[in-house]
Structures are given as structure tokens and as C-alpha cells.
C-alpha positions in Angstrom: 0.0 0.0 0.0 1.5 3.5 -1.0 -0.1 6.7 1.5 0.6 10.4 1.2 0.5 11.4 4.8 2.1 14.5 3.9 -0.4 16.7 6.0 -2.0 14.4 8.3 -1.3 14.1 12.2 1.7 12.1 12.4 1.4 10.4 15.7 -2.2 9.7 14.7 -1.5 8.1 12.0 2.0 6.1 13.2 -0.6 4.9 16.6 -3.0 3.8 14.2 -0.4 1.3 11.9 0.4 -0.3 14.9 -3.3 -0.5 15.7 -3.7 -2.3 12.1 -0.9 -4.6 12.0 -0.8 -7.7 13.2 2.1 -8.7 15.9 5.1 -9.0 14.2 3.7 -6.9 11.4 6.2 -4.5 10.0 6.2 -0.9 8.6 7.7 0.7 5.9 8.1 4.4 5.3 10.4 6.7 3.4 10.6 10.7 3.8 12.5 13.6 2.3 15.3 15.4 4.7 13.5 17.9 7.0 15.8 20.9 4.8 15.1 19.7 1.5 13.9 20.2 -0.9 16.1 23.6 -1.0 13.4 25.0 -3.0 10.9 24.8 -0.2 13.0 25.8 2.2 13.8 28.9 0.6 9.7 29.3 -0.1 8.9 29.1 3.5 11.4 31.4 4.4 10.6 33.9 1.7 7.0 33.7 3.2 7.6 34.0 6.3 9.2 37.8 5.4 5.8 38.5 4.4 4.4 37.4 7.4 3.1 33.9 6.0 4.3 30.9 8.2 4.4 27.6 6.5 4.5 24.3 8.5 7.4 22.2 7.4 5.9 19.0 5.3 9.1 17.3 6.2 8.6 18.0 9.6 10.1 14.3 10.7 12.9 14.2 8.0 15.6 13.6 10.7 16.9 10.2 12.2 15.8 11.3 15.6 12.8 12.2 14.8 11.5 9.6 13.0 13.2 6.6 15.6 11.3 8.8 18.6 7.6 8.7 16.8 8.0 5.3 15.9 9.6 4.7 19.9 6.3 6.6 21.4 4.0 4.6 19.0 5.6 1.0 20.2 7.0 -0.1 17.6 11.1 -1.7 17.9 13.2 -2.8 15.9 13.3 0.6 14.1 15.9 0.6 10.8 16.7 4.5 9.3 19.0 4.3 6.4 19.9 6.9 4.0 20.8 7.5 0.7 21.4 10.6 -2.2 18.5 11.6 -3.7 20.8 12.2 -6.8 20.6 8.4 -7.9 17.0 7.3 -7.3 17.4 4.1 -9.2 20.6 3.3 -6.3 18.5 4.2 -3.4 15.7 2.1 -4.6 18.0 -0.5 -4.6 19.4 -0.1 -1.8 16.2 0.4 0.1 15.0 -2.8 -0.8 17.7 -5.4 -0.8 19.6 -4.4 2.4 18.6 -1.1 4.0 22.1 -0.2 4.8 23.0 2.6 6.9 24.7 6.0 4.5 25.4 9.0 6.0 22.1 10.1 7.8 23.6 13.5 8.2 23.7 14.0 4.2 21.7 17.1 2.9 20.6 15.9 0.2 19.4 12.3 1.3 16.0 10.8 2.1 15.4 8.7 5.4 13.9 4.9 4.7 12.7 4.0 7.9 11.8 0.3 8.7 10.1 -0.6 11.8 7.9 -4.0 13.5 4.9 -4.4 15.8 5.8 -6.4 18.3 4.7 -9.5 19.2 1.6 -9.4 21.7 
């Protein structure tokens, strides 16, 4: 199953996966770097000189982040890898054979996060 959940509650949502899946069930997400793209980060701040503040869309595009929503929700075995949105086809890849670890600190990388229900 492929969901935007670009401007929903994240919590929410994350709570409610681990409602859905069964113990054991795992959960699979990928999101863009909470300062890119450039573009919108140069937008919002742009807007915000006119007085218009924008809410981040990438608001969890940071390792941290995304292990401690996933942590408060219950879920373990939380995976974050990383890779250079320059080479889509790589990270693809990448993402699905092995999930290894790149440089989470990379500005220009997306996070695939990987995480399991645990067994009841």
C-alpha cells in the first residue's frame, strides 16, 4: 500500500499502523530530509518575510525524529537508512535489498525507515 500522509497528524496516523498490523507486522516508510527540498525551504522562508508561516511537510525528515515517533507509538526494531536523492534508481535499490546505513547527516538524502509491531 503506498499513502501520502504529507499533512496528516503524524502520531495519529503512526498509533494507528500499529493498531492495524498484526504482531510481528512491520512498517515501511520513506521521507524527504526535514531541509530539503532547497526550494521549499527557501519558499517558506521567503513567506515567512511577508508574514506567512508555512509548517514544514518534512517535519520528521531527521533520524531522531522519526526513531522517537515510531519509539512513542511501540513499535522496535526501528531501521533508518539513507541514501542521495541524486541516484533514485541506487536508493531504490538499496532500500529494498539491504537497507544499509549511508550518511544520515547527508543534505541531500531521504530517510527509509523500517520498523515491527511487536509481538503481543
Amino acid at each position: 500500500m503506498l499513502v501520502s500522509i504529507i499533512y496528516l497528524p503524524l502520531p495519529d496516523v503512526v498509533h494507528e499502523w500499529r493498531r492495524v498490523l498484526k504482531p510481528g507486522g512491520v512498517a515501511a516508510f520513506s521521507t524527504l530530509r526535514h531541509d530539503s527540498p532547497r526550494a521549499g525551504v527557501v519558499f517558506r522562508e521567503v513567506a515567512a518575510t511577508f508574514g506567512v508561516y508555512l509548517d514544514n511537510p518534512n517535519a520528521i525528515g531527521a533520524p531522531a525524529s522519526c526513531r522517537e515517533l515510531l519509539d512513542v507509538a511501540g513499535f522496535e526494531d526501528i531501521e533508518i537508512a539513507s541514501e542521495s536523492l541524486a541516484d533514485l534508481e541506487r536508493m531504490r535499490a538499496a532500500y529494498i535489498a539491504t537497507l544499509t546505513a549511508g550518511d544520515l547527516d547527508a543534505p541531500d538524502a531521504g530517510l527509509f525507515v523500517v520498523a515491527r509491531r511487536p509481538p503481543d
